[in-house]
N, CA and C atoms as a LAMMPS dump frame, in Angstrom:
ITEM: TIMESTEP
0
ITEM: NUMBER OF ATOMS
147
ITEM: BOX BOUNDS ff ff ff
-5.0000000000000000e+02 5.0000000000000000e+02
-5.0000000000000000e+02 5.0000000000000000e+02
-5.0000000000000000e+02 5.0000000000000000e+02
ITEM: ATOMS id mol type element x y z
1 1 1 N -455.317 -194.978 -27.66
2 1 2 C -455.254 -195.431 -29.018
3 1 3 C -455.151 -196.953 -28.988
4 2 1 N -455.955 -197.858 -29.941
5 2 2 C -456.022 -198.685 -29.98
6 2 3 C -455.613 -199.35 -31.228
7 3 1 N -454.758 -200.592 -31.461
8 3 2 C -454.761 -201.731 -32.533
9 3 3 C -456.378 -202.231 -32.864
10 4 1 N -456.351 -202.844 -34.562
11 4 2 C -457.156 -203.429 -34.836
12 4 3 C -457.352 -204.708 -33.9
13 5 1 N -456.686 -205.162 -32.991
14 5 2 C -456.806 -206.444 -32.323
15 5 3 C -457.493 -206.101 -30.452
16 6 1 N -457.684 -204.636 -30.555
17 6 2 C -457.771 -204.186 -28.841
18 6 3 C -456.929 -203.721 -28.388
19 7 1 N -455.82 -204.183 -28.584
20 7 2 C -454.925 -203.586 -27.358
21 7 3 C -454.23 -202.235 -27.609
22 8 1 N -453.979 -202.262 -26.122
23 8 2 C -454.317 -200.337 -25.915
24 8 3 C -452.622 -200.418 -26.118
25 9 1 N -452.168 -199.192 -27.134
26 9 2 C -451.081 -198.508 -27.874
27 9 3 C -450.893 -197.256 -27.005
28 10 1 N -451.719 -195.948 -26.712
29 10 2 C -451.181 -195.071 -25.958
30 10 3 C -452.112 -194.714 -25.419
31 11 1 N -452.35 -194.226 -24.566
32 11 2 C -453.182 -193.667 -23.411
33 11 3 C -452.426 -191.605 -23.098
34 12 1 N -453.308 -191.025 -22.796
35 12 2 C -452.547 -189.471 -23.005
36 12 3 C -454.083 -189.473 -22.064
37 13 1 N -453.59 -188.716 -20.717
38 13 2 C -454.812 -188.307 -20.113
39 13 3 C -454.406 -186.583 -19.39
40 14 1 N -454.059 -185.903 -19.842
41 14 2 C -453.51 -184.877 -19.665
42 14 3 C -454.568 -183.384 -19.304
43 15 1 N -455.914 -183.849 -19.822
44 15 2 C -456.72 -182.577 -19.536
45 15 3 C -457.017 -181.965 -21.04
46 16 1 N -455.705 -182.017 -21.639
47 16 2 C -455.874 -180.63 -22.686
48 16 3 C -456.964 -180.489 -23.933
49 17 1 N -457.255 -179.608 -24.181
50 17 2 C -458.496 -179.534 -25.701
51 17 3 C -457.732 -179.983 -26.388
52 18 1 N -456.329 -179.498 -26.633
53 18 2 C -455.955 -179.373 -28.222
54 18 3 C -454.376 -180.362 -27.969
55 19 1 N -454.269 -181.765 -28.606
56 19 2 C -452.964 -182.382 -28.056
57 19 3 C -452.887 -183.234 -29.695
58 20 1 N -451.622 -182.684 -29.63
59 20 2 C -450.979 -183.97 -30.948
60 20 3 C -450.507 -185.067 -30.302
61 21 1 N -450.95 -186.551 -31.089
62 21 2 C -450.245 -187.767 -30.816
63 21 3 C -449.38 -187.628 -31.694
64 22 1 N -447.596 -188.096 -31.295
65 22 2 C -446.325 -188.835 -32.639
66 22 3 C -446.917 -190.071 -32.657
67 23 1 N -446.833 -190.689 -33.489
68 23 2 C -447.4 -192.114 -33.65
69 23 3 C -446.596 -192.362 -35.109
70 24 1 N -445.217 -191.594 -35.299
71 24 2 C -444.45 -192.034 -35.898
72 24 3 C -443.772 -192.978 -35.815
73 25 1 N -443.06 -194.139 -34.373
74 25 2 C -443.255 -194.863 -33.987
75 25 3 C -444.298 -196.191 -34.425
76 26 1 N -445.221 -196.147 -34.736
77 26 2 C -446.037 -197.163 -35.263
78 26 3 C -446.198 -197.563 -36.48
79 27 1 N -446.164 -198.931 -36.487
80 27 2 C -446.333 -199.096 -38.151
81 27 3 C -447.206 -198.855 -38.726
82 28 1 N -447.35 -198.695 -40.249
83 28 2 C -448.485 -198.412 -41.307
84 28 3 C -449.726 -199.667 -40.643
85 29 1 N -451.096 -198.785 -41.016
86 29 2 C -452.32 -199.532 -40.493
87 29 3 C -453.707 -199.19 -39.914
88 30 1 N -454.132 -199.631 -39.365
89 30 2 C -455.45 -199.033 -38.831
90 30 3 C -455.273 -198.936 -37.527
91 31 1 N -455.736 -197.535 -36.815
92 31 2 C -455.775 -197.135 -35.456
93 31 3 C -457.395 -196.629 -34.889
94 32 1 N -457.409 -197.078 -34.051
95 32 2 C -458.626 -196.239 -33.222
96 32 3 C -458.669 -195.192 -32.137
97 33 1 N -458.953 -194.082 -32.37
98 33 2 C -458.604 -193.331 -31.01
99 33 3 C -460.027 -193.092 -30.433
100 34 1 N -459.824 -193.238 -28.903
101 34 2 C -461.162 -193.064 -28.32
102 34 3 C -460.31 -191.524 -27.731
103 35 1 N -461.885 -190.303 -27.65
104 35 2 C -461.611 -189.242 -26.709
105 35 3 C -462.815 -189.198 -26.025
106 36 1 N -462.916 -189.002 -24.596
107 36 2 C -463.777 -188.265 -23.744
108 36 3 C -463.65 -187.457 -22.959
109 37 1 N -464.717 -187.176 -22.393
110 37 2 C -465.307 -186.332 -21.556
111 37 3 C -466.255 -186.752 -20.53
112 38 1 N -466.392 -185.408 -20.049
113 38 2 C -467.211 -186.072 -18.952
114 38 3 C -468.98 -186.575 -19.346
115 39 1 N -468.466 -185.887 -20.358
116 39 2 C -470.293 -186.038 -20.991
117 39 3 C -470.183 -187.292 -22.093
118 40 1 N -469.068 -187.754 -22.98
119 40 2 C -469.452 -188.419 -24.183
120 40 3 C -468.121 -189.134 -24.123
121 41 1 N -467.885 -190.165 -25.129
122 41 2 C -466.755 -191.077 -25.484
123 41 3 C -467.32 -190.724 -27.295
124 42 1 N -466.15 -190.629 -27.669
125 42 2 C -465.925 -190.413 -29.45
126 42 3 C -464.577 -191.121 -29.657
127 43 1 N -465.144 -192.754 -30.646
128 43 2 C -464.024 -192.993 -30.836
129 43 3 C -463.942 -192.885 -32.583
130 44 1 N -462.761 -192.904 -33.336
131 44 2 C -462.855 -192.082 -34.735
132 44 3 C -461.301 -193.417 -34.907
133 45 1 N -461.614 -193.364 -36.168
134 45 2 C -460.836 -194.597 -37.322
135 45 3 C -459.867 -193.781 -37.902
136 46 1 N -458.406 -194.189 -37.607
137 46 2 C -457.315 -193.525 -38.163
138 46 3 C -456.614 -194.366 -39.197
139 47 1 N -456.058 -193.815 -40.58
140 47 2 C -454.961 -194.838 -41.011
141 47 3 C -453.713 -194.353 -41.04
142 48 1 N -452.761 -194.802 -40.859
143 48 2 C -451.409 -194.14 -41.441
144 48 3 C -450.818 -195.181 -42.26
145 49 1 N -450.416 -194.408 -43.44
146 49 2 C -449.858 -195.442 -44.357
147 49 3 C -447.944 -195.057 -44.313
């Protein structure tokens, strides 16, 4: 997970299909999470207000 500025917030490399991030911890804002695989990178625009 990434800040609007780059820098890397959490990293989770665990294997699993199905994983919740807490990111209650973080302030209100814009997040980026990248997921891959061995085949693709999908990164998707989060907000928490």
């Amino acid at each position: 997970m990434y800040d609007n500025f780059g820098n890397i917030l959490l990293i989770k490399n665990d294997g699993s299909t199905n994983e919740a991030l807490n990111i209650e911890h973080l302030p209100a804002g814009m997040y980026i999470i990248e997921i891959s695989n061995e085949r693709q990178i999908i990164s998707k625009k989060i907000i928490k207000q």
